[in-house]
C-alpha positions in Angstrom: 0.0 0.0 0.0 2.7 2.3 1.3 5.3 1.3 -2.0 4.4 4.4 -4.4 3.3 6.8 -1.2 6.3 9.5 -2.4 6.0 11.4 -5.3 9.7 11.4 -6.1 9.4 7.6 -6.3 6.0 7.4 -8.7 8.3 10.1 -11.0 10.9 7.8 -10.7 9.3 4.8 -11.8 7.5 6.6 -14.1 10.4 8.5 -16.0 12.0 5.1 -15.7 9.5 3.3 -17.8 10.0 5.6 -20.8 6.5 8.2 -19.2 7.8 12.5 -19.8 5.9 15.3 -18.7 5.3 13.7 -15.3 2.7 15.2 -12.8 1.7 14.4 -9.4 -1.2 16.2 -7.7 -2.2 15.7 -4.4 -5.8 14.3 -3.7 -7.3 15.3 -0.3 -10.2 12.8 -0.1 -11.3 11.0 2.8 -11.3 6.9 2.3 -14.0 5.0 3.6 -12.5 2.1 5.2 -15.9 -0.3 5.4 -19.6 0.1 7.1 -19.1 0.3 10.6 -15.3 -0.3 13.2 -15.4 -3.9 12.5 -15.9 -3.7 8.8 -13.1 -1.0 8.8 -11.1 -3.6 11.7 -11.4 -6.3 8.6 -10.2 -3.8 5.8 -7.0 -3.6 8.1 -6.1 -6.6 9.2 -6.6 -7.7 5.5 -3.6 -5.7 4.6 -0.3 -7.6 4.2 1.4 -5.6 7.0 -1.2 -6.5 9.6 -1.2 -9.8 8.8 2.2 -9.7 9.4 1.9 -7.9 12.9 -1.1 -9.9 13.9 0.7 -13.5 12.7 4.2 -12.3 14.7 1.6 -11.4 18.2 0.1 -14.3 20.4 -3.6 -14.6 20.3 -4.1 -12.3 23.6 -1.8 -9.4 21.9 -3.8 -10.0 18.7 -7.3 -9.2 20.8 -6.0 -6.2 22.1 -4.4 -4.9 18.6 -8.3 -5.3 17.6 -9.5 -3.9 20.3 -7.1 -0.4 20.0 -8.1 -0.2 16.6 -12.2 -0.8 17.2 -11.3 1.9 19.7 -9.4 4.5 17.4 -12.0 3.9 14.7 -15.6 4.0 16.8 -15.3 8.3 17.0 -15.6 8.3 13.0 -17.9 5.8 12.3 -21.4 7.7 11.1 -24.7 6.4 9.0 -22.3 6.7 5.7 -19.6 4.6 7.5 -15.9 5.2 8.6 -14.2 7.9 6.4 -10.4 8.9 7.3 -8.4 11.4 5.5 -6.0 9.5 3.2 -3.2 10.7 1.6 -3.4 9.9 -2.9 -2.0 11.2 -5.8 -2.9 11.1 -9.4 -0.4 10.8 -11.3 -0.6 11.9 -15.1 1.9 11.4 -17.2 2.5 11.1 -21.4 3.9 7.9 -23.0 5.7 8.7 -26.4 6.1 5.6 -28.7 9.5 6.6 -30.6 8.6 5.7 -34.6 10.7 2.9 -36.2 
């Protein structure tokens, strides 16, 4: 998720796949994460990294690492679900075919 979260590194691969006239804007939109905390909870621990964390911790640690996060989320839940900021780009860029 986090791989292409710098602009200098979406330029980069982007330049370095033959792409000119690179741009990068930022995109302040809020993400909904799911329904309600425990939909949001699942969006999360679907994520490679949590998986990770949650694999490495013993079943209590696991419980509370839900816990903190059903805790964290619950203030942001409303009727249309839970919506965080999230940082995005969109990236525009031009790809030239060179002629033979």
């Amino acid at each position: 998720m986090l791989s292409i979260a710098s602009p200098q590194r979406i330029c980069g691969l982007l330049g370095g796949a033959g792409f000119s006239d690179i741009d990068i804007a930022d995109q302040p939109e809020p993400a909904w994460l799911g329904r309600d905390a425990d939909d949001a909870i699942g969006f999360y621990l679907s994520t490679p990294f949590a998986q990770q964390l949650v694999a490495a911790a013993d079943e209590r640690a696991a419980a509370r690492i839900t816990a903190a996060l059903r805790d964290a989320l619950r203030p942001y839940q409303r009727d249309h679900g839970v919506r965080l900021g999230a940082a995005a780009w969109l990236a525009t860029a031009i790809w030239r075919v060179e002629d033979s």
